[in-house]
N, CA, C, O and CB atoms as a CASP TS submission, in Angstrom:
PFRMAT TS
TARGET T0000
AUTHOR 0000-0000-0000
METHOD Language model
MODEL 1
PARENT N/A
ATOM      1  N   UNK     1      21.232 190.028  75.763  1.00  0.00           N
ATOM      2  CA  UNK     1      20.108 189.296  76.292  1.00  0.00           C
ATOM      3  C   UNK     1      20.397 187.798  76.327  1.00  0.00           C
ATOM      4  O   UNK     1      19.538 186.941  76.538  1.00  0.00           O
ATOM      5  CB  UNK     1      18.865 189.580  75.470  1.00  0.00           C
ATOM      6  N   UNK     2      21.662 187.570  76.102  1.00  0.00           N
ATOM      7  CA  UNK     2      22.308 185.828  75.697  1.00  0.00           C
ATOM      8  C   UNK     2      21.376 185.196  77.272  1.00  0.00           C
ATOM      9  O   UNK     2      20.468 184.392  77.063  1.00  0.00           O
ATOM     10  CB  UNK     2      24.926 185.551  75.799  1.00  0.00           C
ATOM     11  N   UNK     3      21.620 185.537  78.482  1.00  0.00           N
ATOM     12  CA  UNK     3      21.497 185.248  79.199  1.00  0.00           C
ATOM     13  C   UNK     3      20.168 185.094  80.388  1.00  0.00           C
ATOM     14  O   UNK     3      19.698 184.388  81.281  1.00  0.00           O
ATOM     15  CB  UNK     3      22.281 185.638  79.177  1.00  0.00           C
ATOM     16  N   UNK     4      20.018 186.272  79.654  1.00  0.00           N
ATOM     17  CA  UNK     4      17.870 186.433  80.558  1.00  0.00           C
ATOM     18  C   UNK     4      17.057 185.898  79.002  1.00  0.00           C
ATOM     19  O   UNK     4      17.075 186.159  77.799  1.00  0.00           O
ATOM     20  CB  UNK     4      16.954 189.188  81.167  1.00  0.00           C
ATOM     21  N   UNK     5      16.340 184.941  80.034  1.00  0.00           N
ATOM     22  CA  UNK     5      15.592 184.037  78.831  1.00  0.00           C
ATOM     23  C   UNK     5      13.925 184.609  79.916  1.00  0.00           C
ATOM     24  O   UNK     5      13.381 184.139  80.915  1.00  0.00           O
ATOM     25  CB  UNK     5      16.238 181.572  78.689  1.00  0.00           C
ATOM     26  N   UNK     6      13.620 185.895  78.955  1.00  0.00           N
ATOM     27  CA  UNK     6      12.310 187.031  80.211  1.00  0.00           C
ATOM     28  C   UNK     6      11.262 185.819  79.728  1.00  0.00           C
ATOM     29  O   UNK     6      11.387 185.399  78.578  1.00  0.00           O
ATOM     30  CB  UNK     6      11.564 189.467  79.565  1.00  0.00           C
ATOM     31  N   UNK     7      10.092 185.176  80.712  1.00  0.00           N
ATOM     32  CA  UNK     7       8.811 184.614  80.723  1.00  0.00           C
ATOM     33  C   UNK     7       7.887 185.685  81.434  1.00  0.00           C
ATOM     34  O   UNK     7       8.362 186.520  82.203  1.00  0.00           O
ATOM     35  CB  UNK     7       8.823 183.191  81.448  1.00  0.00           C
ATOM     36  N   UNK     8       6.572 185.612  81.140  1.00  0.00           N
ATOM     37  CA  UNK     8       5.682 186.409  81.242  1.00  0.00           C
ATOM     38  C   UNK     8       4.774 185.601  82.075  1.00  0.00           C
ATOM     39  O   UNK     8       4.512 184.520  81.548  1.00  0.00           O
ATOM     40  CB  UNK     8       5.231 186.919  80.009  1.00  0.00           C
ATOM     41  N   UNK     9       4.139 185.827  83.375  1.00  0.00           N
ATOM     42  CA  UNK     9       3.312 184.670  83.869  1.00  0.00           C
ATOM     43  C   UNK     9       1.821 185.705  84.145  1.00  0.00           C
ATOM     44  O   UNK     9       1.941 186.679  84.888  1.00  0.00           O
ATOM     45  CB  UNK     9       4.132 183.749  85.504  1.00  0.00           C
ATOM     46  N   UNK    10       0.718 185.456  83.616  1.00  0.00           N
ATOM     47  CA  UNK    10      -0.826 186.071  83.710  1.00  0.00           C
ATOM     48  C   UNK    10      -1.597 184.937  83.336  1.00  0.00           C
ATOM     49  O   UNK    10      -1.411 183.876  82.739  1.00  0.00           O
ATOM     50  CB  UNK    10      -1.214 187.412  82.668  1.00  0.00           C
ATOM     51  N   UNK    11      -2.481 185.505  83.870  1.00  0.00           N
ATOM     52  CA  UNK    11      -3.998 184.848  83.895  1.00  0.00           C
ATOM     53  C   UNK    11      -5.483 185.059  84.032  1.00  0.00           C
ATOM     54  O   UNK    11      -5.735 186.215  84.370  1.00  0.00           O
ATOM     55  CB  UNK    11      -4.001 184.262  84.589  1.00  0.00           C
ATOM     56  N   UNK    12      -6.511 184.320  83.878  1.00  0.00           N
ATOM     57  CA  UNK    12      -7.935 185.337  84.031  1.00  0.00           C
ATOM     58  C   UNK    12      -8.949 184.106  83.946  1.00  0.00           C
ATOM     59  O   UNK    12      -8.837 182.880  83.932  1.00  0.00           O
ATOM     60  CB  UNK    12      -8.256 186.741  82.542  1.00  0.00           C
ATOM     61  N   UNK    13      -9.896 184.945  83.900  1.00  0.00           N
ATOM     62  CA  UNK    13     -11.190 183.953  83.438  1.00  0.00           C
ATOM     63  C   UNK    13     -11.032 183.744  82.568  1.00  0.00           C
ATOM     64  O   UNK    13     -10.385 184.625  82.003  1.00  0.00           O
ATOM     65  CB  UNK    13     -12.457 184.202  83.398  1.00  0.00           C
ATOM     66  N   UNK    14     -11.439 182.414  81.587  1.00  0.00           N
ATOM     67  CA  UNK    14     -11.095 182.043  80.137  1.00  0.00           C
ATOM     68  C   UNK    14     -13.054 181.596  80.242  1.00  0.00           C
ATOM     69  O   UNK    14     -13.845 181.249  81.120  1.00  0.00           O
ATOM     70  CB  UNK    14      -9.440 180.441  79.770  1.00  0.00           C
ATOM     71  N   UNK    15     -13.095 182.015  78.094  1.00  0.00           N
ATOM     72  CA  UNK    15     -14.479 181.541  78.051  1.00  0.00           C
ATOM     73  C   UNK    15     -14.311 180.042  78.205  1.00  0.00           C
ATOM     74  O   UNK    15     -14.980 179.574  79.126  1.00  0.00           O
ATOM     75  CB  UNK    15     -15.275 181.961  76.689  1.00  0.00           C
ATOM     76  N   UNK    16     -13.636 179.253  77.575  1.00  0.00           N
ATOM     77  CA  UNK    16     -13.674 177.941  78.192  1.00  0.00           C
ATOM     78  C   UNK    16     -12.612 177.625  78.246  1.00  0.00           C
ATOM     79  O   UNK    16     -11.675 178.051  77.571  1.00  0.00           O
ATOM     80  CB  UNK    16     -14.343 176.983  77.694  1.00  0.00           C
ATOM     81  N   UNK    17     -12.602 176.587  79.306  1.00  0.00           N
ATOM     82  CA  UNK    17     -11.073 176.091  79.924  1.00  0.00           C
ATOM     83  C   UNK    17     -10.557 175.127  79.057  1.00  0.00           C
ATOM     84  O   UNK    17      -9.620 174.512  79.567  1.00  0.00           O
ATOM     85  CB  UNK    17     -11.082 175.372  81.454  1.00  0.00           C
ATOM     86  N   UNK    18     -10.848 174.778  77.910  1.00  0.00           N
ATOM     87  CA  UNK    18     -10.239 173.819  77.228  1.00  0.00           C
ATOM     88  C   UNK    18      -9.387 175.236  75.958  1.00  0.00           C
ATOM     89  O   UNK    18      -8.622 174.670  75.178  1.00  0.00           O
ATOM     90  CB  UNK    18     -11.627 172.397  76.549  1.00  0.00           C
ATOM     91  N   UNK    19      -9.426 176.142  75.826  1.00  0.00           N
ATOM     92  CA  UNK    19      -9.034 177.630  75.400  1.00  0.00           C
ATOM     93  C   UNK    19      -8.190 178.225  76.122  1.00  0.00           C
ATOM     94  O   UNK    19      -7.578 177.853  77.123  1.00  0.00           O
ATOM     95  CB  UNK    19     -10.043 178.529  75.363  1.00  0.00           C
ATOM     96  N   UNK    20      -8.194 179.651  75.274  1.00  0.00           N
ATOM     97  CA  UNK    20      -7.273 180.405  75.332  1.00  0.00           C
ATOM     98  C   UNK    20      -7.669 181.769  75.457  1.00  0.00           C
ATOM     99  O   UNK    20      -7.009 182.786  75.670  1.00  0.00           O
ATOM    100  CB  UNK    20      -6.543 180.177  74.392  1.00  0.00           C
ATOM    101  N   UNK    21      -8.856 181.582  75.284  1.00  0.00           N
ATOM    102  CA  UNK    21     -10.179 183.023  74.616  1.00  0.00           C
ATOM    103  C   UNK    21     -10.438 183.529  76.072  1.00  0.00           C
ATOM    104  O   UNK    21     -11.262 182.871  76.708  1.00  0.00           O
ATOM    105  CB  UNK    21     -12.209 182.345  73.623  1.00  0.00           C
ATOM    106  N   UNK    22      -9.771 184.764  76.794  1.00  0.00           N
ATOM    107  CA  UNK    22      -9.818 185.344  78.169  1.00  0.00           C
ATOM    108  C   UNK    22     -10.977 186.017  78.132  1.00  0.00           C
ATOM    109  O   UNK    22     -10.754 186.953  77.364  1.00  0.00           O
ATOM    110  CB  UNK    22      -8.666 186.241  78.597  1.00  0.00           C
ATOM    111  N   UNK    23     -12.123 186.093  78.523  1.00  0.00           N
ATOM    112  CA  UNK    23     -13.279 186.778  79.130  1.00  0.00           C
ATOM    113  C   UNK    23     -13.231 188.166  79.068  1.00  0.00           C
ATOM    114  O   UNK    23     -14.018 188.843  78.407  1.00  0.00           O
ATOM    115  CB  UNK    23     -13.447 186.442  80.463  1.00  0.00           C
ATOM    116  N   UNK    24     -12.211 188.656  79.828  1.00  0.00           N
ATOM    117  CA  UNK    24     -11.914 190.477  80.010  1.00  0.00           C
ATOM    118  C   UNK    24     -10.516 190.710  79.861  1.00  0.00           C
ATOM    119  O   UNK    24      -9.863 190.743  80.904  1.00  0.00           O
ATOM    120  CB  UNK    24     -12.319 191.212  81.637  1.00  0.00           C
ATOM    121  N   UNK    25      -9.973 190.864  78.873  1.00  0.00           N
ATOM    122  CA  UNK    25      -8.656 191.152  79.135  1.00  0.00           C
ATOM    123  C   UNK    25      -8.077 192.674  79.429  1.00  0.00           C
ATOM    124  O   UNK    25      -7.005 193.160  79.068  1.00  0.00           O
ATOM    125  CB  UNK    25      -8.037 190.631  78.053  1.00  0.00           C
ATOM    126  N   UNK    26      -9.180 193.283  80.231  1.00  0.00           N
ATOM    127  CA  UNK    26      -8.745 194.260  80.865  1.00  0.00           C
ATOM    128  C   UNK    26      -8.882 193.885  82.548  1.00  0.00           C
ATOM    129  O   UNK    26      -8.984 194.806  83.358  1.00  0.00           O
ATOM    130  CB  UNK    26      -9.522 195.494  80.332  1.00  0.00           C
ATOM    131  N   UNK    27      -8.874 192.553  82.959  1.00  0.00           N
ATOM    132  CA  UNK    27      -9.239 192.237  84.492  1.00  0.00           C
ATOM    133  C   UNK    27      -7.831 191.227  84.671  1.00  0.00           C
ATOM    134  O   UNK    27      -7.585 190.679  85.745  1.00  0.00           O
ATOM    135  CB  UNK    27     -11.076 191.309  84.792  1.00  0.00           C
ATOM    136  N   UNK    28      -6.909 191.066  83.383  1.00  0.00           N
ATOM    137  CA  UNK    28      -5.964 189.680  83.656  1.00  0.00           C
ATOM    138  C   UNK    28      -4.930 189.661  84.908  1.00  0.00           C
ATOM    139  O   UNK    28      -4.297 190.698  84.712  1.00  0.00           O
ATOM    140  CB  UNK    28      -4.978 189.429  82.310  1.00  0.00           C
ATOM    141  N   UNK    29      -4.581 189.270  85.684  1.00  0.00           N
ATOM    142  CA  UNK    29      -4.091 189.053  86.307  1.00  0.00           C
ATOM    143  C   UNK    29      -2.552 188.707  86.553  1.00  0.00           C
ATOM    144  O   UNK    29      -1.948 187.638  86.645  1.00  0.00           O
ATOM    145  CB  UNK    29      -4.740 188.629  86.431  1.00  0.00           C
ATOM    146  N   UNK    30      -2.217 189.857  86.613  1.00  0.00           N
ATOM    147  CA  UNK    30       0.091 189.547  85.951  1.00  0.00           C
ATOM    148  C   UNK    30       0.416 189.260  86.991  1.00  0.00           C
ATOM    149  O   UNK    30       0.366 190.135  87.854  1.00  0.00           O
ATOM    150  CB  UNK    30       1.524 191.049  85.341  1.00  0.00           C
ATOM    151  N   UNK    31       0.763 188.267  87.252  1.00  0.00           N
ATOM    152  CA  UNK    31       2.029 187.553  87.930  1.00  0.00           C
ATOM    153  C   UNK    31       3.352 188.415  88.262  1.00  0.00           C
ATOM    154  O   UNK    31       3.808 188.787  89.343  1.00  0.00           O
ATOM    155  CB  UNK    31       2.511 186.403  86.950  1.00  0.00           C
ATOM    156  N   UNK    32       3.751 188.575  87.086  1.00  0.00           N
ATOM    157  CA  UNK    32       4.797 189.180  86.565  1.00  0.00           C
ATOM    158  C   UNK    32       5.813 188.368  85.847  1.00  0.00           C
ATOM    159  O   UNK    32       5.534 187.227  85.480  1.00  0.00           O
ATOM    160  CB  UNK    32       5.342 189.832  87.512  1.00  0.00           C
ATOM    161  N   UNK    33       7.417 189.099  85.543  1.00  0.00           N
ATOM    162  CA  UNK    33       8.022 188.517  84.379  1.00  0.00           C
ATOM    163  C   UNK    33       9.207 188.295  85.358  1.00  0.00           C
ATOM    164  O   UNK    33       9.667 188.981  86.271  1.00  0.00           O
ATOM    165  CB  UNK    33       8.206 189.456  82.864  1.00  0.00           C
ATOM    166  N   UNK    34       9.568 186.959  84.778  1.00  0.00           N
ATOM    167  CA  UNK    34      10.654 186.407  85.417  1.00  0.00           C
ATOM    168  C   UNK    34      11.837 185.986  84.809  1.00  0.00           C
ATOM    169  O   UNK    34      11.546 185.449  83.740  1.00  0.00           O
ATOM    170  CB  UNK    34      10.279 185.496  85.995  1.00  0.00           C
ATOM    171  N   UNK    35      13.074 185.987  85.011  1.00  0.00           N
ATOM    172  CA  UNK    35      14.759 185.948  83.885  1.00  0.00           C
ATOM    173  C   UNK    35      14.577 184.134  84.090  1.00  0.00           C
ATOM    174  O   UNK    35      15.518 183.598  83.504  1.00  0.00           O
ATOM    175  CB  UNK    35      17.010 186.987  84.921  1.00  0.00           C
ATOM    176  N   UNK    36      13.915 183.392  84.555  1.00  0.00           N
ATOM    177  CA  UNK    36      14.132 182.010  84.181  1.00  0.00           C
ATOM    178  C   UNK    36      12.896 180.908  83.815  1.00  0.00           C
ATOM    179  O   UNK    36      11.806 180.651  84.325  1.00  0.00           O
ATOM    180  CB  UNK    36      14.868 181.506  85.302  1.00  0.00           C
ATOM    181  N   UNK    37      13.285 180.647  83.222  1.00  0.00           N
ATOM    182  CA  UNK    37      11.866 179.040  82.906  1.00  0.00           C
ATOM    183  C   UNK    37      11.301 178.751  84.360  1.00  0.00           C
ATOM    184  O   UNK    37      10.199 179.109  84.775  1.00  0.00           O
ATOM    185  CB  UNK    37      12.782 176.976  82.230  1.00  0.00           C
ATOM    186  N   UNK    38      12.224 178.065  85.027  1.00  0.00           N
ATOM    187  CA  UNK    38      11.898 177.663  86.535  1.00  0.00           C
ATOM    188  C   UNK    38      10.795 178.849  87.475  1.00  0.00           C
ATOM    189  O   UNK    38       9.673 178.739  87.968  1.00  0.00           O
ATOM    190  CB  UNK    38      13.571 177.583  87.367  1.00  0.00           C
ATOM    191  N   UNK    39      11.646 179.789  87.401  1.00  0.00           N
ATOM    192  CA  UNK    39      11.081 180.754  87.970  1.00  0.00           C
ATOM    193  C   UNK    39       9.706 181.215  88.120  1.00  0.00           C
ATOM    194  O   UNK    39       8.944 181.500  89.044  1.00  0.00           O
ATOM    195  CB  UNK    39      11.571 181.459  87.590  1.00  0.00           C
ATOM    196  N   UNK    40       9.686 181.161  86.382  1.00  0.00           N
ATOM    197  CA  UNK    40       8.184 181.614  86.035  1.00  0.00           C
ATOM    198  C   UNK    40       7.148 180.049  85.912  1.00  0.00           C
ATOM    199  O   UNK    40       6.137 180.150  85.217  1.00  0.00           O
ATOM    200  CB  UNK    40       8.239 182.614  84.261  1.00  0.00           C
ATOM    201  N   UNK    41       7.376 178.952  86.449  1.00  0.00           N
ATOM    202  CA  UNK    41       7.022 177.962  86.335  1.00  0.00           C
ATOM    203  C   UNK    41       6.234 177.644  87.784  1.00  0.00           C
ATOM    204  O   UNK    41       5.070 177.289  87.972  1.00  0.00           O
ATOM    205  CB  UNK    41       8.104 177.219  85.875  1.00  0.00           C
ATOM    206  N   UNK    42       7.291 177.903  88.708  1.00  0.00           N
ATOM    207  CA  UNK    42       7.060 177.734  89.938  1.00  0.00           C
ATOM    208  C   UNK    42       6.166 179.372  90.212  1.00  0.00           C
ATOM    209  O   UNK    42       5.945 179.514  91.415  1.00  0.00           O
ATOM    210  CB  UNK    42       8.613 177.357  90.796  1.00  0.00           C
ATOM    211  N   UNK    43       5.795 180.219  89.601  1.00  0.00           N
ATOM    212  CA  UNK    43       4.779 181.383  89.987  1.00  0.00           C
ATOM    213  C   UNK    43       3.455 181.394  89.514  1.00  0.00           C
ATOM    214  O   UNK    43       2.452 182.016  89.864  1.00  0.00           O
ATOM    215  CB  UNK    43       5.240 182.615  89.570  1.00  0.00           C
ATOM    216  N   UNK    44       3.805 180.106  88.157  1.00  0.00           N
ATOM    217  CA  UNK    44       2.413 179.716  87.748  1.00  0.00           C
ATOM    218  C   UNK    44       1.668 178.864  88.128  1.00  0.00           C
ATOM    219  O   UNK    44       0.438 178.848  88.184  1.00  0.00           O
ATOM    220  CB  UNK    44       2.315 179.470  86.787  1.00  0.00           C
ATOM    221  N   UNK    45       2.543 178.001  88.446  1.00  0.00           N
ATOM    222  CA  UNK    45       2.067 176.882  89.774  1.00  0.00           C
ATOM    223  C   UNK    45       1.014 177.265  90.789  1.00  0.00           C
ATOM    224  O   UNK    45      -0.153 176.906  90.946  1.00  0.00           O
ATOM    225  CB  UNK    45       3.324 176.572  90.771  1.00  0.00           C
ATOM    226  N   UNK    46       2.015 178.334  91.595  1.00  0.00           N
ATOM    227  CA  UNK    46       1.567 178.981  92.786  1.00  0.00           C
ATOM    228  C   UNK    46      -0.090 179.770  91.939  1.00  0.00           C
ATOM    229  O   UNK    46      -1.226 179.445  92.282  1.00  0.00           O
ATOM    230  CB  UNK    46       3.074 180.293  93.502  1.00  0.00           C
ATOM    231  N   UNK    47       0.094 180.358  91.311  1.00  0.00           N
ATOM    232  CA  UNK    47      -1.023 180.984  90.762  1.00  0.00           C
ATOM    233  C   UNK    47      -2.346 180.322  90.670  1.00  0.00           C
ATOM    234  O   UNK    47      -3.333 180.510  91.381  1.00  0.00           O
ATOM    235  CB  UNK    47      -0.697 181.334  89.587  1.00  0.00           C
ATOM    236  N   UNK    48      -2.199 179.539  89.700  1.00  0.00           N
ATOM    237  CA  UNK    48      -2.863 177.682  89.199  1.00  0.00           C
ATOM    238  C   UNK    48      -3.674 177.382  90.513  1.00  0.00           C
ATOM    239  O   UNK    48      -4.878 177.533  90.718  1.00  0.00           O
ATOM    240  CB  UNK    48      -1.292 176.045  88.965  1.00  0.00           C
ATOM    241  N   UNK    49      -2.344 176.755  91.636  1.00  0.00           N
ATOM    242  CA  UNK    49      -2.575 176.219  92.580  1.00  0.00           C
ATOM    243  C   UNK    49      -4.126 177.084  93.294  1.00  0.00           C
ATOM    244  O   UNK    49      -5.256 176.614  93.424  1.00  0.00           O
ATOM    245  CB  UNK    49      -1.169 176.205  93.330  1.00  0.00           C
ATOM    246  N   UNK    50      -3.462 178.861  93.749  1.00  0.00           N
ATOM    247  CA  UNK    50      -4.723 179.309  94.194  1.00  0.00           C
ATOM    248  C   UNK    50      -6.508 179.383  93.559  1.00  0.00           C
ATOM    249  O   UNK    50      -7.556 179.720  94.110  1.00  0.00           O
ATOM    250  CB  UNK    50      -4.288 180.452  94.378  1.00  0.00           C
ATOM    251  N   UNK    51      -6.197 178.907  92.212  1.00  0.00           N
ATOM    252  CA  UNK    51      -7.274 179.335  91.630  1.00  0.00           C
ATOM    253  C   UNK    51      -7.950 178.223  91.223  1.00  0.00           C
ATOM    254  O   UNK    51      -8.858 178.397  90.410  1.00  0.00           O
ATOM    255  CB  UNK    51      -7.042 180.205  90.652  1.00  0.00           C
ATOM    256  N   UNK    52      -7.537 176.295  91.890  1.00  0.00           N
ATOM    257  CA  UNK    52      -8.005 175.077  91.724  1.00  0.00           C
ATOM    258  C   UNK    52      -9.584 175.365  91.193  1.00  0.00           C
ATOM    259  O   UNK    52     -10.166 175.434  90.110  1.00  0.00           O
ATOM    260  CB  UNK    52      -7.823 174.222  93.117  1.00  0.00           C
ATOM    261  N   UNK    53      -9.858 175.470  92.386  1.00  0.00           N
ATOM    262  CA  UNK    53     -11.400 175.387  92.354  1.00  0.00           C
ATOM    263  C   UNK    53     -12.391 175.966  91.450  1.00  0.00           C
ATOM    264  O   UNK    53     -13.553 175.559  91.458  1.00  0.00           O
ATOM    265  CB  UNK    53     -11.795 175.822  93.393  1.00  0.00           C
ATOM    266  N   UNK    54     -11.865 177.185  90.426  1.00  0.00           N
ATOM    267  CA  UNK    54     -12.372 177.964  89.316  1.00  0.00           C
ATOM    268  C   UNK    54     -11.878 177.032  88.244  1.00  0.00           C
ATOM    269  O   UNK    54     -10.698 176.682  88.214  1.00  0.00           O
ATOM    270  CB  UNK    54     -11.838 179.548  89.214  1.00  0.00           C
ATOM    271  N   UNK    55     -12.587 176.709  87.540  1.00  0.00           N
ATOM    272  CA  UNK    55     -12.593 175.781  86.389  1.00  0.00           C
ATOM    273  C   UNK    55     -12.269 176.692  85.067  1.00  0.00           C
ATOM    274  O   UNK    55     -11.723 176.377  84.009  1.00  0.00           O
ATOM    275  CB  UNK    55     -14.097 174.983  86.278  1.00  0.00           C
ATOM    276  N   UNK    56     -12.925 178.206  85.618  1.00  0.00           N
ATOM    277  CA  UNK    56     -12.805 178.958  84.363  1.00  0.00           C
ATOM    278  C   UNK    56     -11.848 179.461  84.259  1.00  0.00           C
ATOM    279  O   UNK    56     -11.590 179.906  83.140  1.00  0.00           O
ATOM    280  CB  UNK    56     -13.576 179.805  84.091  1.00  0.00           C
ATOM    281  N   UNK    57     -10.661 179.679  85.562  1.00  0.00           N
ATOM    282  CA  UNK    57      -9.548 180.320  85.729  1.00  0.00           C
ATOM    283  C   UNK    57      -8.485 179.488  84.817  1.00  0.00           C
ATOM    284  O   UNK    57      -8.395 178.265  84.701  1.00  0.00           O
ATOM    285  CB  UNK    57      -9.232 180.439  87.254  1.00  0.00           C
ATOM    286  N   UNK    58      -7.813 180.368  84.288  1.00  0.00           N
ATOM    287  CA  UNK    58      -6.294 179.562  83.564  1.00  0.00           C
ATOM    288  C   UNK    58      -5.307 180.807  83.518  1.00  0.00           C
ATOM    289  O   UNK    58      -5.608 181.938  83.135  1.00  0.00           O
ATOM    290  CB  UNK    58      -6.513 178.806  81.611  1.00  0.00           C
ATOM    291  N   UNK    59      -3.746 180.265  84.105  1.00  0.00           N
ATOM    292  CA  UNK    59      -2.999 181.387  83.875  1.00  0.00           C
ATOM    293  C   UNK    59      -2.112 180.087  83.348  1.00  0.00           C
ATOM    294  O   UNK    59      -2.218 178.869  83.489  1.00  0.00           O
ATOM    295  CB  UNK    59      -2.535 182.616  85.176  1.00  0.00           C
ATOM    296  N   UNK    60      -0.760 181.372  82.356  1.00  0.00           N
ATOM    297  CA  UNK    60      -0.351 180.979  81.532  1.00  0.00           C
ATOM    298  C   UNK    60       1.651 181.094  81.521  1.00  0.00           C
ATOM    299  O   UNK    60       2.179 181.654  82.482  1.00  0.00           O
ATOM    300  CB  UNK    60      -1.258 181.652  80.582  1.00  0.00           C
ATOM    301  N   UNK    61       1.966 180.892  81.120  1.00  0.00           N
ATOM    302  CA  UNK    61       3.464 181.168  80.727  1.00  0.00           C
ATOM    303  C   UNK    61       3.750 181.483  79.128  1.00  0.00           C
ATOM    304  O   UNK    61       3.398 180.769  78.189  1.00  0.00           O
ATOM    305  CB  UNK    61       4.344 179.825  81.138  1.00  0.00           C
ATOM    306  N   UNK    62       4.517 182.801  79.050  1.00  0.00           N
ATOM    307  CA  UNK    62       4.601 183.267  77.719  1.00  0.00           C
ATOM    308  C   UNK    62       6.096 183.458  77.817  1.00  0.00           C
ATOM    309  O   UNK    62       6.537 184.094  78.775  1.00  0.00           O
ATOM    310  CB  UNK    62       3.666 184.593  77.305  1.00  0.00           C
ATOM    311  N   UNK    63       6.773 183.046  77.062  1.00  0.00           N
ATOM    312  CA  UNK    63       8.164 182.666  76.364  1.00  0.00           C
ATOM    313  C   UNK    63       8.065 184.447  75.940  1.00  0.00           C
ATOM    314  O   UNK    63       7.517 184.870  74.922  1.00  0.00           O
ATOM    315  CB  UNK    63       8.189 181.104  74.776  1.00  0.00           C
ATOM    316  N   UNK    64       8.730 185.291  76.980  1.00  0.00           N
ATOM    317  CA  UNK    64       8.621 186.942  76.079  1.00  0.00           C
ATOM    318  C   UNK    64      10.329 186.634  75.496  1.00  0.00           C
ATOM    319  O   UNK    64      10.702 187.345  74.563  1.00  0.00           O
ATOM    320  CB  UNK    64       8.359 188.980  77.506  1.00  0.00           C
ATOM    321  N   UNK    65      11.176 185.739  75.975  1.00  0.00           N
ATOM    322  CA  UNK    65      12.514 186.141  74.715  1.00  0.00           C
ATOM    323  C   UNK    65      12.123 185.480  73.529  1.00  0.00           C
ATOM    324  O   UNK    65      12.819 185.854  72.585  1.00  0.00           O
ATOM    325  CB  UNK    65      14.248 185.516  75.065  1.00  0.00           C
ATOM    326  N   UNK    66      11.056 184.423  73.140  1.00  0.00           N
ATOM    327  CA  UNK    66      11.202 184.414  71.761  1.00  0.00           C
ATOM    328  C   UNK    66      10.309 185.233  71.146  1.00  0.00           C
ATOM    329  O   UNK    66       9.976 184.975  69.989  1.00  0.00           O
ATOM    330  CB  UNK    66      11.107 183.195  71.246  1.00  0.00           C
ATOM    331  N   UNK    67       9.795 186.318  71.804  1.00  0.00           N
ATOM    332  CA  UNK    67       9.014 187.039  71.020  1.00  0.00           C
ATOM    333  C   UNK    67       9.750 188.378  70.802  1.00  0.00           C
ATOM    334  O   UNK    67       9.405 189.340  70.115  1.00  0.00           O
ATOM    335  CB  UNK    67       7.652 187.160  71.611  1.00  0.00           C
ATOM    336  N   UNK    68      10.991 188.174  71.656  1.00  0.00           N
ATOM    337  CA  UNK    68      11.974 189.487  71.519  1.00  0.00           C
ATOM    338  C   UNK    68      13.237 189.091  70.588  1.00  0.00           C
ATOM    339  O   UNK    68      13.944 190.000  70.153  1.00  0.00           O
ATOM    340  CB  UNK    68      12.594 190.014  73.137  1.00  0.00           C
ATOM    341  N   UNK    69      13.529 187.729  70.275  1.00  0.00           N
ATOM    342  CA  UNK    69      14.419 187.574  69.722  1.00  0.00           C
ATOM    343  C   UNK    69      13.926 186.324  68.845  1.00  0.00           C
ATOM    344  O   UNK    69      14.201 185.211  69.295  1.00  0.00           O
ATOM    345  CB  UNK    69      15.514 187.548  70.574  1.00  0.00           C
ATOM    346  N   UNK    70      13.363 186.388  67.873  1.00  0.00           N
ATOM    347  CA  UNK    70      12.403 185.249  67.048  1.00  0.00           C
ATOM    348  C   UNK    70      13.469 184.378  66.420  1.00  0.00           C
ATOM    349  O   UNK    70      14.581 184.894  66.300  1.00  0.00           O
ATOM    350  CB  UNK    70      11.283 185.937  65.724  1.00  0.00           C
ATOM    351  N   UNK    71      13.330 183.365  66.078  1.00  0.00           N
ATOM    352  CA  UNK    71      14.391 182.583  65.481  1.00  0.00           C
ATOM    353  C   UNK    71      14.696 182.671  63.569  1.00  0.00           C
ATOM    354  O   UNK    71      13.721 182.527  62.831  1.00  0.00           O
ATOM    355  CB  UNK    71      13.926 181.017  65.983  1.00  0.00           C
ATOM    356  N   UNK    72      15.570 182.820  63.192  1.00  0.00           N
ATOM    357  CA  UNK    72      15.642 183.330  62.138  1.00  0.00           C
ATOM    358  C   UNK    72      15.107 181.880  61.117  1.00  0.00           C
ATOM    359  O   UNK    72      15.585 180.765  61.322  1.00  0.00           O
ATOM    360  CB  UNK    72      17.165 184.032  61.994  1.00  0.00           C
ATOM    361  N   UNK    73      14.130 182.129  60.101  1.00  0.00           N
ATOM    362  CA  UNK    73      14.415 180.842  58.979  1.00  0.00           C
ATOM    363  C   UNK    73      15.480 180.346  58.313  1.00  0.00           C
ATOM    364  O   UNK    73      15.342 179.382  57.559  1.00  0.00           O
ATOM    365  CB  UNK    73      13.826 180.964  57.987  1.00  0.00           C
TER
END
C-alpha cells in the first residue's frame, strides 16, 4: 500500500455547519475513494462547489490510509 495513499470523499446535511454532526447518515452522499490527495480534493471541490447555496451541506475528505495504516507511537 507504500503507494495508494486511499481518501474517502462524502457528504450530507450537517446539524450545523460550523460541525461535523450529519443529520441522516443513512442519506450521505459518497463521492467516492480516490489513490491521491489531489484527486480527492479536486472531487470535493466539485462536490462543495454544487452544494454553495445549502449552508447546511458539508462534504468532507477522510485520510482512509491513515486509518488503514495508523502511525505507530
Amino acid at each position: 500500500m507504500a503507494d495508494s495513499l486511499l481518501h474517502l470523499v462524502f457528504g450530507g446535511k450537517v446539524k450545523n455547519p460550523q460541525g461535523l454532526d450529519f443529520q441522516d447518515t443513512s442519506n450521505l452522499d459518497v463521492v467516492g475513494i480516490f489513490p491521491s490527495y489531489k484527486e480527492a480534493y479536486d472531487a470535493w471541490k466539485g462536490a462543495s462547489h454544487a452544494s454553495v447555496d445549502d449552508a447546511m451541506s458539508k462534504y468532507v475528505i477522510v485520510h482512509l490510509h491513515r486509518l488503514l495504516e495508523p502511525a505507530e507511537d
